[in-house]
N, C-alpha and C positions, 0 to 999 in steps of 0.2 A: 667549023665547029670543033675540031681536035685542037686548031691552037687555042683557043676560045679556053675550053678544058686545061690543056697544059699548063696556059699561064694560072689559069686559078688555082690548078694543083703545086706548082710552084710557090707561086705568093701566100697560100695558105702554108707549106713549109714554111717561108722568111717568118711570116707573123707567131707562129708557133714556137719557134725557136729560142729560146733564150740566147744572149749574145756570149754569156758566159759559157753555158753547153758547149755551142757551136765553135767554139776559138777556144779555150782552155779549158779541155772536160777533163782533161788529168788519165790515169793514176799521176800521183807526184812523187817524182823520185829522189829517195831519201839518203844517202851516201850513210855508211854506219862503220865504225871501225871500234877496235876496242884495244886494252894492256892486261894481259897478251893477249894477242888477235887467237882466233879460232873459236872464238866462244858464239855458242848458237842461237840465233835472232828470233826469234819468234813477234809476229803481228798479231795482235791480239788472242796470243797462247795459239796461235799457229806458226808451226816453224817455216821458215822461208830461206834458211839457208847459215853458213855462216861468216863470221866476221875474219877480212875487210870485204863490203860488199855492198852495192845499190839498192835499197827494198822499193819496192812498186806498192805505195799506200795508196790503195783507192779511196775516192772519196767520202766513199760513204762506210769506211772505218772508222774506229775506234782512235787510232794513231797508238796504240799503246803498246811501244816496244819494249821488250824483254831480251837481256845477255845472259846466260847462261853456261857456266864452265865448270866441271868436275873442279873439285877443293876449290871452287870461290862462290863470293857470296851472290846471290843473285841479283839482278841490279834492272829496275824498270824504270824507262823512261816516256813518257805522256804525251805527248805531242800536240801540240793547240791548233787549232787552223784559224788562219788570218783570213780576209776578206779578198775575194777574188778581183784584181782589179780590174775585169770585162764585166761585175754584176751589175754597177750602177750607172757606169757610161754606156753596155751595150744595150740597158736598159733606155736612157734618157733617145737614143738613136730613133726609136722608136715614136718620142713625144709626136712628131706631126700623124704619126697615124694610133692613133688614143686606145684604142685594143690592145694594140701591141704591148704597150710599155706593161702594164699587171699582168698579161700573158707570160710574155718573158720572165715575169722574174719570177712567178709560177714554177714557171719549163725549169728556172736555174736552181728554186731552191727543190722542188720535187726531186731532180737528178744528184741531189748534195754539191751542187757546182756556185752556191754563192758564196764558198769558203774554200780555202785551200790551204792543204797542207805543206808548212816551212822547209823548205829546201837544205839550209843550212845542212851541214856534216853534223853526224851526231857522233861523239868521241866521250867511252866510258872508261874510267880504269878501276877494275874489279879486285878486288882484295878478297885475299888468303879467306876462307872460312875460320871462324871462330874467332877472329881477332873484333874488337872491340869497336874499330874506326869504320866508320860510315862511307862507302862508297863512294866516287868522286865521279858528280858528272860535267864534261865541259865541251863545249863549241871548239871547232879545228880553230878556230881565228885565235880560241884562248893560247893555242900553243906557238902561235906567231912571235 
């Protein structure tokens, strides 16, 4: 009778699961550097540290980074989250057992795990206060 039990306590875990949860539930880390570096990072107006440095964006943020530095101008940048690529294949895994599959993607978007947040390096160069020119925001690849 105990294995009888274990295995249902098990396989009710697998079907519950979303495939996205269970394999890519993130925080996703986010690389942030800025010109001049030392300006302070804030996650959704919380500070996390400063720049050059990794932020830990959990999923179920906002994404919305903030540089911040005495004499420059403030500078936010948005972050989108793209489509987790375990939501609709750990989903489809599931088709021979019919429960599963709506379950799952239940489990992945309940948890905010049917999206993720871009990897890319985020690279701002923040300008002087009061000067007139707009802030420049670019991807490390731009300065390749």
């Amino acid at each position: 009778m105990n294995t009888i039990s274990t295995v249902v306590l098990i396989s009710s875990w697998i079907l519950l699961a979303g495939c996205a949860s269970t394999v890519s539930s993130g925080p996703d880390m986010v690389p942030v550097n800025s010109a001049p570096e030392g300006a302070r990072v804030l996650l959704d107006g919380v500070a996390v540290g400063r720049t050059p440095m990794t932020v830990a964006v959990p999923r179920n943020s906002d994404g919305l980074l903030t540089f911040e530095l005495a004499g420059y101008e403030r500078v936010e940048v948005d972050r989108d989250k793209v489509l987790n690529g375990w939501f609709f294949p750990g989903s489809l895994l599931w088709f021979p057992l019919w429960p599963g599959v709506p379950i799952s993607m239940v489990v992945d978007m309940a948890s905010h795990n049917q999206g993720k947040y871009e990897t890319t390096p985020v690279y701002v160069e923040l300008m002087r206060a009061g000067r007139h020119a707009s802030a420049v925001q670019r991807s490390a690849t731009d300065s390749l």
